[in-house]
SEFIVO-840483 format. One record per residue (C-alpha): residue number from 0; residue in three letters; chain; x, y, z. Coordinates in steps of 0.2 Angstrom, whole numbers, plus 5000, padded with zeros to 4 digits. Layout:
    i   aa  ch    px    py    pz
  NUM  ALA   A     X     Y     Z
...
//
This chain:
    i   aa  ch    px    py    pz
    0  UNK   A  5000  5000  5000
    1  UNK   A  5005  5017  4995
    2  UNK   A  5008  5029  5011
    3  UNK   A  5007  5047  5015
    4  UNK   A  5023  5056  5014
    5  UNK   A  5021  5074  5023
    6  UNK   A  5034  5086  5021
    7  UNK   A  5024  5103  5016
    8  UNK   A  5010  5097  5025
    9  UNK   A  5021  5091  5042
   10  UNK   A  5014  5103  5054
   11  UNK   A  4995  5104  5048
   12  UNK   A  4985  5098  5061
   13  UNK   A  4996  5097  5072
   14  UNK   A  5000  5114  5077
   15  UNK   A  4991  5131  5080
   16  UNK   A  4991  5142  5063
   17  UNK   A  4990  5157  5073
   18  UNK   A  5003  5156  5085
   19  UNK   A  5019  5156  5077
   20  UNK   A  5025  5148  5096
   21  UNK   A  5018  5133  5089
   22  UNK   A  5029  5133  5074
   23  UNK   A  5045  5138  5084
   24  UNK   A  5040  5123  5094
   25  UNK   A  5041  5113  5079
   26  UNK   A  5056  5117  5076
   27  UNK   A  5051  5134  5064
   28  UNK   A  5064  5147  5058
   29  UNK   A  5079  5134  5063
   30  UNK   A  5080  5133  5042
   31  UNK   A  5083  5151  5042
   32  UNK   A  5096  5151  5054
   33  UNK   A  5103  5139  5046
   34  UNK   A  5103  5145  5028
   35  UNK   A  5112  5162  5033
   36  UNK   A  5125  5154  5039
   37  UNK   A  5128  5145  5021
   38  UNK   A  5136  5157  5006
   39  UNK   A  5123  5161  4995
   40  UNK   A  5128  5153  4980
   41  UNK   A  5130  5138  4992
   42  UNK   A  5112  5139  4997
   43  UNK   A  5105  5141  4979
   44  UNK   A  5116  5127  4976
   45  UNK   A  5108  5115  4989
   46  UNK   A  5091  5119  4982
   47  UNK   A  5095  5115  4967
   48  UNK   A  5104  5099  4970
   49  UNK   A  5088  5094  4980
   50  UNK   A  5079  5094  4963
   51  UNK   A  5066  5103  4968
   52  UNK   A  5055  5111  4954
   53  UNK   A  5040  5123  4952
   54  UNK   A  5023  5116  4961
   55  UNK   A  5014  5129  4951
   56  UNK   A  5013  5123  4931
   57  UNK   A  5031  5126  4923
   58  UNK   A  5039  5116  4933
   59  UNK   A  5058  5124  4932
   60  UNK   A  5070  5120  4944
   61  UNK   A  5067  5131  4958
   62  UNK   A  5085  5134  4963
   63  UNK   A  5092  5137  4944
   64  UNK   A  5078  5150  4944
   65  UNK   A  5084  5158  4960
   66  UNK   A  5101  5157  4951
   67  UNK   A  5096  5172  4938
   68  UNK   A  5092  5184  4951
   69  UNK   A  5107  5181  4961
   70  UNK   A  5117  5184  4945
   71  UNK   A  5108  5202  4941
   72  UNK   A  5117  5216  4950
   73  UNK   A  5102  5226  4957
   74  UNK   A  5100  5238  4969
   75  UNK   A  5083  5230  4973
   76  UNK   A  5075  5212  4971
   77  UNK   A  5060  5205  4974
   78  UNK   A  5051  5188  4982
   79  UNK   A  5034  5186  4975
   80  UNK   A  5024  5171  4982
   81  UNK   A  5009  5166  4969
   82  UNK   A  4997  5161  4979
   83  UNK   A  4982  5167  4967
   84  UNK   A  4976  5148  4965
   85  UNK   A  4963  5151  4953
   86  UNK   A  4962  5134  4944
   87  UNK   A  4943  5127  4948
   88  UNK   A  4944  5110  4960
   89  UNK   A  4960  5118  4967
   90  UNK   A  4964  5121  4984
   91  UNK   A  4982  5115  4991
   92  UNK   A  4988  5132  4992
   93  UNK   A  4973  5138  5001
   94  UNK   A  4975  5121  5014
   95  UNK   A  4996  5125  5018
   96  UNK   A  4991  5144  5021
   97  UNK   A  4978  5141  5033
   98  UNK   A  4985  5126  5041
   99  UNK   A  5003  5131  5042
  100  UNK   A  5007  5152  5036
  101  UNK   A  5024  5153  5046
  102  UNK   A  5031  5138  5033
  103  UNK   A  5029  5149  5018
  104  UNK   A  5035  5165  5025
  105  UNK   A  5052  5156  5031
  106  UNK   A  5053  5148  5012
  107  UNK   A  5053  5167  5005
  108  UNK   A  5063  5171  5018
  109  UNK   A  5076  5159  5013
  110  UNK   A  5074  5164  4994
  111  UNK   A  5077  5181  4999
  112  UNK   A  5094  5180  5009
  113  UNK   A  5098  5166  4993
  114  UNK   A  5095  5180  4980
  115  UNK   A  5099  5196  4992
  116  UNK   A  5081  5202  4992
  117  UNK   A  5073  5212  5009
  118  UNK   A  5056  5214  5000
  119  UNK   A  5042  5199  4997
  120  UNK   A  5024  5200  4991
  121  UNK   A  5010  5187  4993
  122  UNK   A  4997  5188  4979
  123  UNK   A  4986  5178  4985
  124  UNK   A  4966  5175  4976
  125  UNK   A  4954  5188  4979
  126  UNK   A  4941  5174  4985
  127  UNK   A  4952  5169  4999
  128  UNK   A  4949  5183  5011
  129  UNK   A  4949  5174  5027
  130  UNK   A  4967  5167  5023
  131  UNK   A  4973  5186  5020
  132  UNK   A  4966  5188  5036
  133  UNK   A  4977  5173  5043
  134  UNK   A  4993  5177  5032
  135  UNK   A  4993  5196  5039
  136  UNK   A  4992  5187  5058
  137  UNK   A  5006  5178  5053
  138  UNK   A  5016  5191  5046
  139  UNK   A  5013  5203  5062
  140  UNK   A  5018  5189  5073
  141  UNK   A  5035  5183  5064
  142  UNK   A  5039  5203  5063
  143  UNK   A  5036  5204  5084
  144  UNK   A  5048  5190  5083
  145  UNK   A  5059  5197  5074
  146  UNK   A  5062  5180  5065
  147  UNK   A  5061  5187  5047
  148  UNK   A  5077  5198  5048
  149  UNK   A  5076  5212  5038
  150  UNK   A  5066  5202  5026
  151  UNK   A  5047  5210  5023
  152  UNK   A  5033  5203  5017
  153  UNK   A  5016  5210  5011
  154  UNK   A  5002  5202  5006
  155  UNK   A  4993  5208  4989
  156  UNK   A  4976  5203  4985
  157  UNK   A  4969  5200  4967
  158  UNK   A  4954  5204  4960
  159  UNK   A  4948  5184  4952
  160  UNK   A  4956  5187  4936
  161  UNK   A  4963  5169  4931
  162  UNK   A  4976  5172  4920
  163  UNK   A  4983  5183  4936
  164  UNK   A  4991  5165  4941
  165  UNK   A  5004  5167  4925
  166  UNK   A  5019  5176  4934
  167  UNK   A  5022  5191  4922
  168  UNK   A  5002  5194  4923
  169  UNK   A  5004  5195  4942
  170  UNK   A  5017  5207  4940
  171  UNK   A  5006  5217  4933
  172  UNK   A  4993  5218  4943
  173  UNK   A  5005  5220  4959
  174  UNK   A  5011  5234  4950
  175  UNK   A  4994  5242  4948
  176  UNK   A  4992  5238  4929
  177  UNK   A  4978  5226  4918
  178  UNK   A  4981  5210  4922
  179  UNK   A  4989  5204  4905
  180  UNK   A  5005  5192  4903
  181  UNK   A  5022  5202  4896
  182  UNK   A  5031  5197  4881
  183  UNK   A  5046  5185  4885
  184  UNK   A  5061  5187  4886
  185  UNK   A  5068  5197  4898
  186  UNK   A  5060  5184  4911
  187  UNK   A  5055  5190  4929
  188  UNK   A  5070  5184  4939
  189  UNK   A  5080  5195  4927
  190  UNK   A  5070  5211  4923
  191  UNK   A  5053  5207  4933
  192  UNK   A  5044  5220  4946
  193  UNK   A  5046  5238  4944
  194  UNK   A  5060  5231  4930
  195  UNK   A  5072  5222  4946
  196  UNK   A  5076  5204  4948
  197  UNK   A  5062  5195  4953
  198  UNK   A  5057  5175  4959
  199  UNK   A  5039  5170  4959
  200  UNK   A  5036  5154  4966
  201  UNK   A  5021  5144  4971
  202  UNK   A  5016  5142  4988
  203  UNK   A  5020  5123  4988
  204  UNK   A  5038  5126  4981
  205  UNK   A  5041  5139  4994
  206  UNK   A  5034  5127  5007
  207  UNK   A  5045  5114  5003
  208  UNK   A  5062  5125  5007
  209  UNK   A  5061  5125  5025
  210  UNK   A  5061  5107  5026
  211  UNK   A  5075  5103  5011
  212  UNK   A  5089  5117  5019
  213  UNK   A  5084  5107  5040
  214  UNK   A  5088  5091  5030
  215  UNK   A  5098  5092  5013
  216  UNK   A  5098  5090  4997
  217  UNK   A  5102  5073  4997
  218  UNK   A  5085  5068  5006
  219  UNK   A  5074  5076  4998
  220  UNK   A  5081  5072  4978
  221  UNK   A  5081  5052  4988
  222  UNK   A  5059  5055  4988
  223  UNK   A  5050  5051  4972
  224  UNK   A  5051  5050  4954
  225  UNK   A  5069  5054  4951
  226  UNK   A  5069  5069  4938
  227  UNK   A  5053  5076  4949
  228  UNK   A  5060  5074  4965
  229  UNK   A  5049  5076  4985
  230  UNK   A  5030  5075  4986
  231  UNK   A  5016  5083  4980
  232  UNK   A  5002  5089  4987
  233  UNK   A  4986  5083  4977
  234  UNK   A  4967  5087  4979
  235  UNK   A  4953  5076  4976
  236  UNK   A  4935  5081  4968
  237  UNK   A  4921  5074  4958
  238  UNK   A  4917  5056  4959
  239  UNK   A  4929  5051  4972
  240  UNK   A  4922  5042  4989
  241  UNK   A  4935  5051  4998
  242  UNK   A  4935  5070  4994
  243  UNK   A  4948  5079  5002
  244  UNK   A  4969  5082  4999
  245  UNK   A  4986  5071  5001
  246  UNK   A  5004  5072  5000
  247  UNK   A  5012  5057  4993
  248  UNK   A  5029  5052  4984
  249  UNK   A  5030  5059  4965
  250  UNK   A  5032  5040  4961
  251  UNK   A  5016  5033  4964
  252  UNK   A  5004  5033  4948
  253  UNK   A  4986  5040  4947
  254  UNK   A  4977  5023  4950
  255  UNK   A  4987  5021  4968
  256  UNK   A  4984  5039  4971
  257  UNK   A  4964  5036  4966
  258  UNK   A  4961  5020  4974
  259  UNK   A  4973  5023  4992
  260  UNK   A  4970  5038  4996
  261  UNK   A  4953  5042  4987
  262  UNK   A  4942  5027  4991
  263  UNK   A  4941  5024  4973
  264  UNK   A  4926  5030  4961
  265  UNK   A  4912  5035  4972
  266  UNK   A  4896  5020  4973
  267  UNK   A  4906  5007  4965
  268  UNK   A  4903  5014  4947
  269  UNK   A  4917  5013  4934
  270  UNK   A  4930  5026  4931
  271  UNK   A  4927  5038  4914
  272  UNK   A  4941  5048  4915
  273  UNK   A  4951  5059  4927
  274  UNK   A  4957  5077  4924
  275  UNK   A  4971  5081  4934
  276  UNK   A  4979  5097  4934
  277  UNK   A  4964  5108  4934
  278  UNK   A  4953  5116  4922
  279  UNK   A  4967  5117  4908
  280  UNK   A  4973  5098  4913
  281  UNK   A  4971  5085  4899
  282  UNK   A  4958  5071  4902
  283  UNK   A  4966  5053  4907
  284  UNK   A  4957  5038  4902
  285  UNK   A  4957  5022  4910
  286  UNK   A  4970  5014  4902
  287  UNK   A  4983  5027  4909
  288  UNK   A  4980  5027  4925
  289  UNK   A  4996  5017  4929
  290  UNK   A  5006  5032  4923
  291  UNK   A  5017  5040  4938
  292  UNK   A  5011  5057  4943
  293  UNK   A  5028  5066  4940
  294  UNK   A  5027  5081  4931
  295  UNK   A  5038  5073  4914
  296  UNK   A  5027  5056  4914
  297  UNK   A  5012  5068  4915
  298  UNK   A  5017  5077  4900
  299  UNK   A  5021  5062  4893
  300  UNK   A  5003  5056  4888
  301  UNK   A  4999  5075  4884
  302  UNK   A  4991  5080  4901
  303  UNK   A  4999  5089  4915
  304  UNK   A  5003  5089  4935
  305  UNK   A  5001  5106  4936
  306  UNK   A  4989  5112  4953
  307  UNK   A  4988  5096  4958
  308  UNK   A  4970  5094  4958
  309  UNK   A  4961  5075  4955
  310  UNK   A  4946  5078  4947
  311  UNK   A  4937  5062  4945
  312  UNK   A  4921  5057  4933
  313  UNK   A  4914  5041  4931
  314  UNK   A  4904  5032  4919
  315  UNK   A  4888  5042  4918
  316  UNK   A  4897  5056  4914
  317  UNK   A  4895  5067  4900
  318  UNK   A  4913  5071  4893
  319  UNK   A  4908  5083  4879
  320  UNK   A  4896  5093  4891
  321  UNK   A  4912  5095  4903
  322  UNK   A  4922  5100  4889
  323  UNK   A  4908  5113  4883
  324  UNK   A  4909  5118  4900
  325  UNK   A  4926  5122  4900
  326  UNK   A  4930  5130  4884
  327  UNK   A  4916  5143  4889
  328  UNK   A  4925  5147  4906
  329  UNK   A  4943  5149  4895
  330  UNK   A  4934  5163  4885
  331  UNK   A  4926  5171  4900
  332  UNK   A  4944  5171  4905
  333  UNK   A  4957  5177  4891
  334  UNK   A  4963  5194  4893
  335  UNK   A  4960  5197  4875
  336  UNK   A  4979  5200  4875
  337  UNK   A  4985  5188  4862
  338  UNK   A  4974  5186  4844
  339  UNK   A  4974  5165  4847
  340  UNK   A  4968  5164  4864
  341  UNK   A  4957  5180  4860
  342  UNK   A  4950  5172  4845
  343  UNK   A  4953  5155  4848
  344  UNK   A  4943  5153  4864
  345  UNK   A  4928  5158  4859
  346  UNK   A  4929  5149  4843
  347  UNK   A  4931  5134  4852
  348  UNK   A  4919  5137  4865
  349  UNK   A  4906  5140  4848
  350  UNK   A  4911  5123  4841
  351  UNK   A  4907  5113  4857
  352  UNK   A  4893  5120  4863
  353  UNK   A  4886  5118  4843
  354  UNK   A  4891  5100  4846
  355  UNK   A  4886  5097  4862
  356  UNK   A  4868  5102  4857
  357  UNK   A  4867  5092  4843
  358  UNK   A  4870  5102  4828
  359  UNK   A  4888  5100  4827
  360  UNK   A  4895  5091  4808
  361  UNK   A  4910  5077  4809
  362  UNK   A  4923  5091  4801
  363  UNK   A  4918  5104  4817
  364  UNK   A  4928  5088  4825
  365  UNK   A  4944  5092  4813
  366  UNK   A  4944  5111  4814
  367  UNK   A  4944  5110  4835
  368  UNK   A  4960  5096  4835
  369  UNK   A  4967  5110  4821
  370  UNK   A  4964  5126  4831
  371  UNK   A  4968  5119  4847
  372  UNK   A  4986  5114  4839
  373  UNK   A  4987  5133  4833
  374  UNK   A  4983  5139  4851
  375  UNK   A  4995  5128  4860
  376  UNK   A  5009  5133  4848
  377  UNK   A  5005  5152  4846
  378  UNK   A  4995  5159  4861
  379  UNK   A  5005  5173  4874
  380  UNK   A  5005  5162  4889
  381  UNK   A  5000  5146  4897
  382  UNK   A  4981  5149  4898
  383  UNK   A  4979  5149  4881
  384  UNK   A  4992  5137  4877
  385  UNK   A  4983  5123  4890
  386  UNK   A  4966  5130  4886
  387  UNK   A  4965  5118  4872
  388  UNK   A  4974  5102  4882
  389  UNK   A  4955  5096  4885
  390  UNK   A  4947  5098  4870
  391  UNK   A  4963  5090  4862
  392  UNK   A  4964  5075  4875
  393  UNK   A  4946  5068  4875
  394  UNK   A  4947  5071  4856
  395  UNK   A  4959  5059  4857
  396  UNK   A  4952  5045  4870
  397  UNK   A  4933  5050  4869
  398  UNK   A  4929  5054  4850
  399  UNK   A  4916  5041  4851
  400  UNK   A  4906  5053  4864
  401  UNK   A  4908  5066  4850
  402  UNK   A  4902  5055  4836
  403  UNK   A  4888  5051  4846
  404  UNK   A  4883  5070  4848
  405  UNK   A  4883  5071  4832
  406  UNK   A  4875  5056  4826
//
């Protein structure tokens, strides 16, 4: 049997989020501590030899990343934590906040000696006002403390825009601009906000630092798939008999994940497909569930790690609704930026909802795989680029629910 393997969840439930006694209990800041007495370029070096990378969607190595923004002479840097968790059936960012604040602050702590940085923000989702509440408790107490240094945090709220989770677009908006992504290159961690050296990172990768610089590299690149190394924190919705969220090993594969921790499909019905990843993940059928849940083997069968999120559908349900369903919420959400996600969208969004009432035409079938190929090559930024992921997947392992819309 698969186990749980806490390492960003290790104090939730067991300490008190609003007392940050609890956390130096638990051993909190000791990382911190330990981290400034390393070099920095020894410290970026640690966290990169741990292999940890990016629990957002990108999946970078997190300390090559931190490696740029070292490299930059600037009189200022930045720390940015993207904590605007805006994928539907998402919430792992919104469980380590509420559960354990004082982990991510000491992670952006960290990255901000590693990088030479005295200034971090939290952008975290405008529909999570009750964890700004929690995060600004947290802050107030680490600064009573003392514990942060010279390091100061401030927490940002956003105003529900989803492409805010890309990183230049939440730059944007921190700076008081539209929330649009910026043409790359320059990248943030060279030229990123207000034009200095900037590392965003997810919650989940900053949560993960504390634990990696108290036990070393070594350990935590030992956990998991090997080029995906640690845990990741996942999310289970839909037809699951066990909704809730986990932290296993990279290794396992979706069906140990599903079936161990989720109870399996939900009233002993038969598993349709899983999504997982979140709205912009590609839909997995059946016979891939024995695919590990590392971010390469993902992208290996043309679906994605990404958030984390298990969404689970069984056998009564009705893929090309669900997809319908979702090409209409990617064209209430394109910035209108970019002509292939502005335009691609809701031409997509046309085509299935034409299909999924039953006046689609076997070509409508052609022209969505086509466009879809377009947007994923040609669109600014990830939304648009995975918008198409599940139009693409279930056209590939459900065309027969298509076929049978259009009759």
């Amino acid at each position: 049997m698969a186990e749980e393997l806490r390492v960003v969840l290790r104090n939730a439930g067991k300490i008190d989020p609003l007392k940050i006694e609890d956390y130096l209990a638990a051993g909190g800041y000791k990382s911190l501590e330990k981290a400034k007495t390393m070099s920095r370029p020894d410290l970026i070096a640690e966290v990169k030899a741990s292999g940890l990378r990016g629990r957002g969607g990108a999946g970078f190595n997190a300390g090559q990343k931190w490696s740029f923004s070292y490299g930059v002479d600037s009189d200022v840097k930045f720390v940015v934590c993207n904590a605007d968790e805006g994928e539907p059936g998402t919430y792992k960012d919104r469980i380590i906040m509420e559960q354990d604040p004082q982990t991510l602050l000491e992670g952006m702590a960290i990255c901000g000696y590693a990088i030479g940085s005295t200034k971090g923000y939290i952008y975290c989702r405008g529909e999570y006002p009750y964890v700004v509440e929690i995060l600004n408790t947290a802050i107030e107490q680490a600064k009573a403390k003392g514990v942060l240094g010279d390091f100061d945090i401030e927490v940002r709220m956003g105003a529900g825009a989803y492409v805010c989770g890309e990183e230049s677009a939440l730059i944007e908006s921190i700076e008081g601009s539209r929330g649009e992504p910026r043409f790359k290159p320059p990248f943030p961690p060279v030229v990123g906000l207000w034009g200095k050296p900037t590392i965003v990172n997810n919650v989940e990768t900053f949560a993960a630092i504390p634990a990696i610089i108290e036990k070393g590299a070594a350990w935590y690149a030992g956990i998991g798939a090997p080029k995906y190394p640690g845990t990741k924190v996942l999310t289970f919705t839909g037809d699951v008999a066990k909704k809730g969220f986990v932290e296993v090993p990279t290794n396992l594969t979706i069906r140990e994940v599903i079936d161990q921790f989720a109870g399996g499909v939900a009233d002993g019905k038969k598993l349709k497909a899983v999504q997982i990843g979140g709205t912009s993940g590609g839909f997995i059928p059946e016979s891939l569930l024995d695919t590990p849940i590392d971010f390469d083997s993902m992208g290996a069968i043309g679906a994605t790690l990404g958030s984390g999120a298990v969404f689970v559908m069984d056998e009564t349900r009705d893929i090309v609704d669900i997809i319908d369903r979702i090409t209409k919420f990617f064209a209430h959400e394109s910035c209108g930026k970019c002509t292939p996600c502005r335009e691609g969208t809701h031409r997509m969004h046309e085509i299935l909802t034409r299909i999924n009432e039953g006046e689609g035409f076997e070509d409508d079938l052609d022209t969505a795989a086509k466009l879809g190929k377009v947007m994923s090559r040609a669109c600014l930024c990830g939304l648009g680029q995975a918008a198409p992921a599940p139009v693409l997947t279930t056209l590939e392992h459900f065309k027969a629910d298509y076929l049978a819309k259009i009759g």
